[in-house]
N, C-alpha and C positions, 0 to 999 in steps of 0.2 A: 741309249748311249752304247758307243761298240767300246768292245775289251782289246786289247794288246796282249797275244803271246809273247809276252818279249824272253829270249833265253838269258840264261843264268851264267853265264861267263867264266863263271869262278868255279863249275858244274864241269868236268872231263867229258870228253864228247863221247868216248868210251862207258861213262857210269854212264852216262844221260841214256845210251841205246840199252845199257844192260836194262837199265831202271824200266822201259817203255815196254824191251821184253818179258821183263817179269810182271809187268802190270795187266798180261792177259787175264778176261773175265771171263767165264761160259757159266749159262743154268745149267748143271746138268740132272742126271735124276740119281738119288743116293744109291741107288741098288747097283745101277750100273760102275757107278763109282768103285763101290765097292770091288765089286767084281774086277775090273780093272786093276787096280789099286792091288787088291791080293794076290792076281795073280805076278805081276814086277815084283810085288814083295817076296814072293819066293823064290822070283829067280835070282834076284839082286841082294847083295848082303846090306846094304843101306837102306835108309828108309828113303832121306834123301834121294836118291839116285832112282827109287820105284816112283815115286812122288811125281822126278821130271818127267820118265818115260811116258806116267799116266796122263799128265797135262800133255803132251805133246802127240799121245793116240789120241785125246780127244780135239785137238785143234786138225791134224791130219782127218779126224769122223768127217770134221765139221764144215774144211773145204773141199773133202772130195765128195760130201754128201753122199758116204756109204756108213749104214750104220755102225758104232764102236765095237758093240759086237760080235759082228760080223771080221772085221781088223783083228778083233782080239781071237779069231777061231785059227785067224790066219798064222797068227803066231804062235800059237800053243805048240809046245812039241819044240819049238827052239831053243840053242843054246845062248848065251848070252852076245857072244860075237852075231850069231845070224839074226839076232835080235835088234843087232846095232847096224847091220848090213839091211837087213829090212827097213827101219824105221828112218837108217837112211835115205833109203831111196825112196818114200814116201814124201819125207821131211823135202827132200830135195826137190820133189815135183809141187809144190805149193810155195817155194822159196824162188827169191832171182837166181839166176841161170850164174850169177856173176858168184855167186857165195855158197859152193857146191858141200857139201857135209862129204867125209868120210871116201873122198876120193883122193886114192893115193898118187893116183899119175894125174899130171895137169892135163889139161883139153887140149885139144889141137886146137890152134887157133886159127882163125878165117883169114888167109892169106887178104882179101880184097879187103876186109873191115880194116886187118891191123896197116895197110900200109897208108890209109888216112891219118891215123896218130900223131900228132907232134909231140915228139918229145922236147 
């Protein structure tokens, strides 16, 4: 017998993507974790905050299929801004093109795509 995803209506379409984003899973291995994990923790005063970084080196390991780390040597030596300029543009290269992280000036946009639009 087949199942029904039916959505939750009453569910903000906003919680629902937060919700799906924070539901990332990965095996990874403790040592490396650790590794990871300690070094955000001393750059970052939250824990929180080292927490996301290290989920987020490890989902960037894991689609660009270069080992954590090897990422993590990349960043050593940074300061908390070039940490967030990095991981940017990491973040951003595995993300839609439509939902750019940490860019301050908008894209130039493709004169022939945008003038198909109807508004």
């Amino acid at each position: 017998m087949g199942t029904i995803n039916a959505i939750n209506p009453s569910i903000d379409q906003t919680v629902r993507i937060f919700d799906t984003f924070y539901a990332y899973e990965q095996n990874v291995q403790a040592e490396e974790y650790d590794v990871v994990y300690s070094f955000f923790r001393s750059v970052f005063t939250t824990a929180e905050a080292a927490g996301n970084f290290t989920v987020a080196l490890f989902r960037v390991a894991t689609q660009s299929r270069v080992p954590v780390l090897n990422l993590l040597q990349q960043l050593e030596g940074q300061n908390q801004i070039e940490l967030n300029i990095t991981l940017a543009y990491y973040l951003n290269s595995i993300r839609s093109p439509a939902t750019l992280l940490g860019v301050a000036q908008p894209t130039a946009i493709n004169y022939y795509a945008s003038r198909n639009v109807l508004l």
